[in-house]
C-alpha positions in Angstrom: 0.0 0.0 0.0 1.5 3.1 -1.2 2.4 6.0 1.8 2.3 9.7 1.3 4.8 11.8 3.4 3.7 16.0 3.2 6.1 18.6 4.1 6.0 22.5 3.7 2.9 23.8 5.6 3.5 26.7 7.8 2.3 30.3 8.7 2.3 32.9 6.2 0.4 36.2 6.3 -2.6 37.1 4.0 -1.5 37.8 -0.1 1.5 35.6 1.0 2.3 32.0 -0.5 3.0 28.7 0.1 3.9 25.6 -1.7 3.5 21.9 -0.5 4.8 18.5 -1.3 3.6 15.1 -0.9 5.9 11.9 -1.9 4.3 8.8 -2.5 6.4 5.7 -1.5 5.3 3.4 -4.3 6.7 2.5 -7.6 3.3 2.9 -9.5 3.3 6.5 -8.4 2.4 7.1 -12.4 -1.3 5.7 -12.0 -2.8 7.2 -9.2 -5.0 10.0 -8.9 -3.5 12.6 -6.6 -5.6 14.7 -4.6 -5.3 17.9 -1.7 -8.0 17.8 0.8 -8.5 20.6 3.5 -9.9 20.2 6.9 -10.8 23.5 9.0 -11.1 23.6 12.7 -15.2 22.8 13.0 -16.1 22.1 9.1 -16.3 18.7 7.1 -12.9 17.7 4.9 -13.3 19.2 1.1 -11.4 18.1 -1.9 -9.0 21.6 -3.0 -7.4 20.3 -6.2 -6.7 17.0 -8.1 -4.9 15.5 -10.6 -5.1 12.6 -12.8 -2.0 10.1 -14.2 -2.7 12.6 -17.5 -1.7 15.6 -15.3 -5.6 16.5 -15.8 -6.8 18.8 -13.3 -9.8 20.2 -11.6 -10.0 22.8 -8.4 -12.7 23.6 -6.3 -14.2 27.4 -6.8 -12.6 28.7 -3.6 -9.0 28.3 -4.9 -9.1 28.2 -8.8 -7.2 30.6 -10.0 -4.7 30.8 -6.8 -3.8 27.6 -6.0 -1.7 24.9 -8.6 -1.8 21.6 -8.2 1.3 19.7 -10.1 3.1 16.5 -10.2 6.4 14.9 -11.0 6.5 11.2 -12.0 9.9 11.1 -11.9 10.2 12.3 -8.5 6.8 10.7 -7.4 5.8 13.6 -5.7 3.2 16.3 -6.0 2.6 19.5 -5.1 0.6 22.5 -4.1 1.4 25.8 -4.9 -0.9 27.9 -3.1 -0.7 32.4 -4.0 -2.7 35.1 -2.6 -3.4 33.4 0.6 -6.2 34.2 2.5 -7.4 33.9 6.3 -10.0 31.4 5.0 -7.3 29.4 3.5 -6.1 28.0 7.2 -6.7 24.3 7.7 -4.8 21.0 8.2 -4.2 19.8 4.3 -4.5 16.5 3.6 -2.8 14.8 0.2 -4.3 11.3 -0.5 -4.3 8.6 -3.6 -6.1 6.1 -5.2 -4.9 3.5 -8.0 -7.0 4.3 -11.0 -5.7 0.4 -11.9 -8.0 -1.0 -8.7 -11.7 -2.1 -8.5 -12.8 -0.2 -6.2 -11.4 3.2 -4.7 -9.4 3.2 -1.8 -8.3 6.4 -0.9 -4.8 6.2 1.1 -4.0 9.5 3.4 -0.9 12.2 4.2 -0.1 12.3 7.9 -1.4 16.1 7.1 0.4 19.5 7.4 -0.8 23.0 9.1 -1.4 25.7 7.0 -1.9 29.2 8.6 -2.5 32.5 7.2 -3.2 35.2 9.7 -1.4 38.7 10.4 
């Protein structure tokens, strides 16, 4: 079962930015769907950005246009680039995978990494 190890959360203040990384420790990293999930104190987890083994992509309407979601297949890592941060941006984020190749989705979860934005 493949593991995902995040890294580069932290504090920034508003309009600042922030990039984070998730490696997968797998050798199949090139068929999984990789996906950044957000989880503020007191709300439900939401899906922020996704993308496919094609390097396809999709965003949810509270980042598009800020945020970046990219990956590396040689590296077997992906990342978030987040700009223009805002207040409403602070949350634990979450990256997680699934194998496109299996029968059924089984989505595997990031330890999670703090992101703060506040000045």
């Amino acid at each position: 079962q493949v593991q995902l190890v995040e890294s580069g959360g932290g504090s920034v203040q508003p309009g600042g930015s922030l990039r984070l990384s998730c490696k997968a420790l797998t050798s199949s990293f090139a068929f999984y769907v990789m996906e950044w999930y957000r989880q503020a104190p007191g709300k439900m987890r939401e899906v922020v950005a996704t993308v496919n083994p094609g390097s396809g992509t999709n965003y949810a309407d509270s980042v598009k246009g800020r945020f970046t979601i990219s990956r590396d297949n040689s590296k077997s890592t992906v990342y978030l680039q987040m700009n223009s941060l805002k207040p409403d941006d602070t949350a634990v984020y979450y990256c997680s995978a699934y194998d496109l190749r299996a029968r059924d989705r089984y989505n595997v979860w990031g330890q999670g990494t703090q992101v703060t934005v506040s000045s």
